[in-house]
N, C-alpha and C positions, 0 to 999 in steps of 0.2 A: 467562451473562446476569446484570445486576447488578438487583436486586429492592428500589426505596427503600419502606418500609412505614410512614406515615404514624402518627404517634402519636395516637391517636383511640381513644373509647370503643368500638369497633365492632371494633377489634383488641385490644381489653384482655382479661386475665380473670383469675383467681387463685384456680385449682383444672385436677387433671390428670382428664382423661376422652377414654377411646378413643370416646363419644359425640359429642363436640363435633365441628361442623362446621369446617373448615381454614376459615383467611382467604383460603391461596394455596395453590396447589401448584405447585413446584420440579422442576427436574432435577438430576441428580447432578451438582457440579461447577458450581450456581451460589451466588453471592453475595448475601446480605442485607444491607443498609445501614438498620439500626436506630438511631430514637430511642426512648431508654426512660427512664422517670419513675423520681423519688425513691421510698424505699420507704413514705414518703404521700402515694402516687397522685398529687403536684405536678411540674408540671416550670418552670419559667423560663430562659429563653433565656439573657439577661445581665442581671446586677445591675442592681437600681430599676423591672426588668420586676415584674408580677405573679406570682402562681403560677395556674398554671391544674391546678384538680385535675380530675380522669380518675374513671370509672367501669366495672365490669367489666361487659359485655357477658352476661354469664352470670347475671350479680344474685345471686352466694352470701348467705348470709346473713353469712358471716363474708368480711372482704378481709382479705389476709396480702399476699404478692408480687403485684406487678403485671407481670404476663408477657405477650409480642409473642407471639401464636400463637391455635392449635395451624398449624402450616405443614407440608403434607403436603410427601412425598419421591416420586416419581413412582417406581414399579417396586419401593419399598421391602416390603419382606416380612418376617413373625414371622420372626425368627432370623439374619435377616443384623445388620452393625451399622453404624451413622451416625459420622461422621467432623464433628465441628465445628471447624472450627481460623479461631482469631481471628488474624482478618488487624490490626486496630488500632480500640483502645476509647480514647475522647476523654470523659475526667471534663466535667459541666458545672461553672460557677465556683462551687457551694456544695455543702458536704456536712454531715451531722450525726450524732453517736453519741451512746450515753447511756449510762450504769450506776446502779446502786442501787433500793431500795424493792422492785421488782415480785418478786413468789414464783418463785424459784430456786435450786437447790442450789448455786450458785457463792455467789448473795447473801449465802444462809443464813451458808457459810462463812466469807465474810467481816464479818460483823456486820453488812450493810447495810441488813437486811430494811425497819428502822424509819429509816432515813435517806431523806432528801429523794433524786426524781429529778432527776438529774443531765444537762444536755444541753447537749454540746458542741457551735457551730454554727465550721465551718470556710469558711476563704475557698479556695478552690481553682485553684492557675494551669496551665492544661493545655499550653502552651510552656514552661513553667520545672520543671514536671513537681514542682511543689510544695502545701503547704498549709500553714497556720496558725490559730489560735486560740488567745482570748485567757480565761487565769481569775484572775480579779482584776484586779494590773494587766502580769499577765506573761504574754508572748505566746510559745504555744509552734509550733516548726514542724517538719515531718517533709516527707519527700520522698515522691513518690506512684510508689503501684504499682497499679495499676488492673486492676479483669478483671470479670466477671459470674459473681456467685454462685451462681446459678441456671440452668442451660441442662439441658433435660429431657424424655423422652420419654415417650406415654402408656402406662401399664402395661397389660397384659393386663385385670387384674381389673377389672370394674365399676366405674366411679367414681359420682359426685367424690370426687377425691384431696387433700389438705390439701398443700397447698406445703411445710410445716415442715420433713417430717422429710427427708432423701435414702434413696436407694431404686437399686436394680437398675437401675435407665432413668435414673439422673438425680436431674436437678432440686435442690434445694437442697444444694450439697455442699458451697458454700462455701470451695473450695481455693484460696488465695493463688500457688499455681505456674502456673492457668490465664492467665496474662496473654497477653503479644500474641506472636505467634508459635509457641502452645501448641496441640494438637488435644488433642480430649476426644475418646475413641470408645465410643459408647453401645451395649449390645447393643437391637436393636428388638423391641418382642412383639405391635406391631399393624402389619399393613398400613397401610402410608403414611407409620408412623413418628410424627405427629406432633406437633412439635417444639415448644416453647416457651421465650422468654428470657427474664430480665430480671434483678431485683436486682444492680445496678449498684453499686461497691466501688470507694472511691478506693485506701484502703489499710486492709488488715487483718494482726493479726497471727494468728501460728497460735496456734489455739483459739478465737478469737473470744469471748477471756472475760467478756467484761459484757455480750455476749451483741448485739451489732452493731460492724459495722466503719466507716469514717468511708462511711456510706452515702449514696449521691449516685446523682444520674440521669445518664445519660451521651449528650451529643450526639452520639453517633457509635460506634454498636457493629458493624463492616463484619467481617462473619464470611461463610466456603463451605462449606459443606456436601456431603460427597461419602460416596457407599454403595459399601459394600464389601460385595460380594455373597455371596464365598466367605470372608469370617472368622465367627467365633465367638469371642462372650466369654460368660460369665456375671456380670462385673462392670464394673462404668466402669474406663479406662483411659487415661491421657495421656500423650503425648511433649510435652515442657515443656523451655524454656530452662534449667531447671534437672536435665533428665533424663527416663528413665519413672518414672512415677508408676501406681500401683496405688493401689486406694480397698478399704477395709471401714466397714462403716454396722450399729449393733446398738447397742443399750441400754446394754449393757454394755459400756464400753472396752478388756477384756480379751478380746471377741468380735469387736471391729468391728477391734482389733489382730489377730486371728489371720486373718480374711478378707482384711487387705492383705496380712500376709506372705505367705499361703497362696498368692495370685495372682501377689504379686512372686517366690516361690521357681520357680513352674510357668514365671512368663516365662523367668526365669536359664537355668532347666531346657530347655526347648525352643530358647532360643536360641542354646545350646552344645552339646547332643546329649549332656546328660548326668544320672546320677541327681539322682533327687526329694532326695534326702539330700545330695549332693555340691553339687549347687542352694542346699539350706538353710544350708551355712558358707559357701558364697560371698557369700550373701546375709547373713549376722551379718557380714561383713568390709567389705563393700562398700554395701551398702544400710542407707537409715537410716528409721526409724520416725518421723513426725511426729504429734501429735493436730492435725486437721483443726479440729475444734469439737467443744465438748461443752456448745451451748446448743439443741440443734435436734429434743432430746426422743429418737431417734435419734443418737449420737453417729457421731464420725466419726477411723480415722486414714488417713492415705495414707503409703503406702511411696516410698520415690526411690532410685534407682539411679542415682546422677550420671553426666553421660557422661564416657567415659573410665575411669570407677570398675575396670572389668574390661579387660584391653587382650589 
């Protein structure tokens, strides 16, 4: 069954909690057909339209992500794990990034602290699979890779939970491999599972250094959702156009690097029927270490295993 969910305050929210009441409840193996707003709470249809800004249903005191949920999983239970796999995400025609001024250890770094905010407003073509924008009087353009930065399930512990950082279940992980054709498979810790999307990404680069990617709302996030009753993960996981992909999430870089290899060694490992250790040099020859982000307070890397990498 295909599920269209109206973009309306009354489906908004932006904070995880296994308290909140679902919008809907699913079966395994149906589809969502989302529209999802810019990441200020704006959305417009097509150039010279308005912006109609959105409010979160929950009334945090703080708005960060504007997420389409919580969307229960019918039969879902603590410990199985949710299967997202985007079927195709359609950028709207404007997107915007920024860098500089605001307190951040990247800014710091770069001497930006006391510089003006910067904000690049892009034109977006989602049949030519392009953008552009202009500084000064020279216009630059990049090709687009679209995906949703955010897709997340509610954790066990008591919320509300802040959208920021990524987490066990999800939600802001900000990985540029999630694009269209990609599944993300979430371990669940609450009956029902659920679900939440949004932060819409026309194209970002890895690490997400200035701290957002050319962020846009997207008319068309058409994702299915299927539970898998007898796996088990401890970590998010994706089979991605570009490979499997393993995620680590920690403060520290040198923690959140050893959480993805540690999961991408175990996949090797079990997927060959061979030592943890024999695992670990197949994985230094063949798998490679990206950083994810490291603007999200929780850093992030993910591991990939190309396919074909191992034959």
């Amino acid at each position: 069954m295909i599920h269209k969910i109206a973009l309306k305050d009354q489906n908004l929210h932006s904070s995880f909690s296994k308290g909140y009441k679902p919008i809907l409840t699913i079966r395994s193996g149906d589809t969502l057909h989302l529209t999802t707003p810019d990441i200020q709470w704006g959305y417009s249809a097509q150039k010279g339209e308005p912006k109609t800004v959105f409010a979160s249903r929950e009334k945090e005191p703080e708005k960060v992500h504007p997420m389409i949920g919580p969307i229960a999983v019918e039969g879902a239970k603590a410990g199985m794990v949710l299967e997202i796999r985007t079927n195709q995400v359609v950028p709207g025609w404007y997107g915007t990034n920024w860098a500089g001024k605001l307190p951040s250890w990247q800014n710091e770094k770069l001497g930006l602290l006391e510089s003006e905010r910067v904000q690049l407003d892009w034109m977006l073509d989602a049949d030519k699979m392009s953008g552009s924008c202009t500084i000064g009087d020279t216009e630059f353009r990049v090709g687009l890779s679209p995906f949703l930065g955010l897709i997340g399930l509610a954790p066990e512990e008591a919320g509300p939970h802040s959208t920021r950082p990524p987490r066990r279940t999800g939600g802001n992980i900000d990985c540029k491999e999630l694009v269209r054709g990609s599944s993300l498979f979430l371990p669940i810790e609450v009956d029902g599972a659920l679900l939440s999307i949004g932060d819409g990404h026309a194209l970002q680069g890895d690490g997400e250094s200035s701290g957002t990617a050319i962020e846009c709302p997207m008319d068309l996030a058409d994702v299915t959702v299927i539970l898998h009753e007898d796996w088990h993960l401890s970590m998010p996981r994706a089979h991605t156009p570009a490979g499997w992909v393993t995620f680590g999430f920690h403060e520290d870089l040198n923690e959140a690097a050893a959480v993805a290899l540690e999961d991408m060694v175990q996949l090797i490992q079990h997927s060959y029927g061979i030592s943890k250790t024999e695992a670990a040099a197949l994985s230094s020859v063949a798998a490679d270490l990206h950083i994810t982000q490291v603007v999200n307070g929780v850093k992030g890397v993910h591991a990939i295993l190309p396919h074909g990498a191992l034959r």
